[in-house]
C-alpha positions in Angstrom: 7.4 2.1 6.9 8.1 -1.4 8.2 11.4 -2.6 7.9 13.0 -5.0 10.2 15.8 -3.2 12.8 18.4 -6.2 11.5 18.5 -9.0 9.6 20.8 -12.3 9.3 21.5 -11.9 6.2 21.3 -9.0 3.5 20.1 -10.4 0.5 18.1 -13.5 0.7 17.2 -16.0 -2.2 13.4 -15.7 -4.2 12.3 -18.6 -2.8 8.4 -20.0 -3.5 5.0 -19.6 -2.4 3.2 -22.7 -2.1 0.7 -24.2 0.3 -1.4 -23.0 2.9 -1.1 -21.1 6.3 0.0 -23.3 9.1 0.3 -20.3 11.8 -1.9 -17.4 11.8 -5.2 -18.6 10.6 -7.3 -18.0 13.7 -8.7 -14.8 15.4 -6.1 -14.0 17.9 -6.7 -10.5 19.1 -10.0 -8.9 17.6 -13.6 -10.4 17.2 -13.4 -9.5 13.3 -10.7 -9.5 10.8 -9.6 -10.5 6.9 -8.1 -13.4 6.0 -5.9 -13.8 2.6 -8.0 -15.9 0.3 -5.2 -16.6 -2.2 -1.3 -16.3 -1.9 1.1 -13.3 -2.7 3.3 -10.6 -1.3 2.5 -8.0 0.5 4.7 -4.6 1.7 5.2 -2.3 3.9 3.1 0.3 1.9 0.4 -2.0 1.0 0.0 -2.1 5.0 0.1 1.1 5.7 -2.3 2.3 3.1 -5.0 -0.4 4.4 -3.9 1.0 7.9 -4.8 4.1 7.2 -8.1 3.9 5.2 -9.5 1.1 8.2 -8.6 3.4 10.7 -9.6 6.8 9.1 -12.9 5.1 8.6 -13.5 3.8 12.0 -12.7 7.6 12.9 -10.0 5.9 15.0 -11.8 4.2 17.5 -11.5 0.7 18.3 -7.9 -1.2 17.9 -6.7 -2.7 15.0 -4.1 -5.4 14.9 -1.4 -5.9 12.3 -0.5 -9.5 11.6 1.8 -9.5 9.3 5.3 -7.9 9.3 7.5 -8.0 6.2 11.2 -8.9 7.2 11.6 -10.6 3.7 14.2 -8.2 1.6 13.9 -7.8 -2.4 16.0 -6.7 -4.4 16.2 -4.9 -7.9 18.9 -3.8 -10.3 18.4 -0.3 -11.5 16.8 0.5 -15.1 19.2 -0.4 -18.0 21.9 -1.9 -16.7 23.6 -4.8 -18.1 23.0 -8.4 -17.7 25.8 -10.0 -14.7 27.8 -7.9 -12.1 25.9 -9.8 -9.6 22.8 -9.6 -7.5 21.4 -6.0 -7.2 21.0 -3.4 -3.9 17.5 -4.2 -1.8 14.8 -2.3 -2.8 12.1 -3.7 -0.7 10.6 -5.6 2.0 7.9 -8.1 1.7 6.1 -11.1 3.2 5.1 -13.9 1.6 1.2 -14.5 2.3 -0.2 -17.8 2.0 -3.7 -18.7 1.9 -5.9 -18.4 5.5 -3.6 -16.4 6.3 -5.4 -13.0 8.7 -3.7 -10.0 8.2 -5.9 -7.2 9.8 -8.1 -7.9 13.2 -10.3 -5.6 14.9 -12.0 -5.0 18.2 -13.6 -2.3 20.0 -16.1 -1.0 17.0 -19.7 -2.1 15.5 -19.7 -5.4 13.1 -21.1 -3.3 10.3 -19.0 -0.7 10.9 -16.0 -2.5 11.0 -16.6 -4.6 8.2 -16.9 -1.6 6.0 -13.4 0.1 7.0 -11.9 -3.9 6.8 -13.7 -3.9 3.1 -12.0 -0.4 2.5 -8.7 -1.9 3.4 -9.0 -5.1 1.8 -9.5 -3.2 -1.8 -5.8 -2.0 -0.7 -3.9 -5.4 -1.5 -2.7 -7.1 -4.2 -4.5 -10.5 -3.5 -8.2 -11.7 -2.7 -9.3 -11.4 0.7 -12.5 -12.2 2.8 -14.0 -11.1 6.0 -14.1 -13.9 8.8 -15.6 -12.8 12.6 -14.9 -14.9 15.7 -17.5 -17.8 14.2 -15.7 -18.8 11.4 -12.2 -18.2 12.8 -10.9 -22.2 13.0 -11.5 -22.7 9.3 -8.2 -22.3 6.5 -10.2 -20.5 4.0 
């Protein structure tokens, strides 16, 4: 699972989700990739499970790059338990996703190929998603 080593601070506060990617909207790595279409949270088992079906279906060859890392800690209080007594222990770790925003790239195998395992992965996460290759890669959306 992805988790950060250390953080600043323990507990951080909700925060929003507004606007659009302003890093990490262009191909950096690969030659094709997804791109988040609309904005939401993503975590560390969301990634690994699209991970793991793109690279079981590309029978790992190629590489495939992970662009997002979730360092963002949520928290929850446990089933029926009182209103108050303060903020609850962290049960989670997320990033916030904005739209344009890539989150898988690969290199290394076939364009149909790897937009199949990419489409396997994308059915993985919690938010809509599109394929972009190296062509489209200066556009937001």
């Amino acid at each position: 699972m992805l988790m950060p080593k250390r953080t600043k601070y323990r507990k951080v506060m909700k925060g929003r989700n507004r606007g659009y990617a302003r890093s990490g909207y262009k191909l950096a790595f690969g030659d094709i990739a997804f791109k988040a279409v609309e904005a939401g949270r993503i975590n560390s088992r969301q990634i690994e499970s699209a991970r793991i079906s793109a690279t079981r279906h590309i029978k790992r060859n190629g590489k495939i790059w992970i662009r997002v890392f979730p360092a963002k800690p949520l928290t929850k209080r446990p089933l029926e338990v009182r209103m108050g007594k303060g903020k609850g222990p962290i049960d989670q770790y997320v990033m916030n996703i904005k739209p344009g925003r890539i989150i898988f790239e690969m290199a290394g195998v076939p364009h149909d190929l790897a937009r199949e395992a990419l489409t396997l992965a994308m059915h993985k996460l919690p938010f809509k998603t599109k394929i972009i290759t190296a062509e489209m890669s200066n556009e937001i959306f």
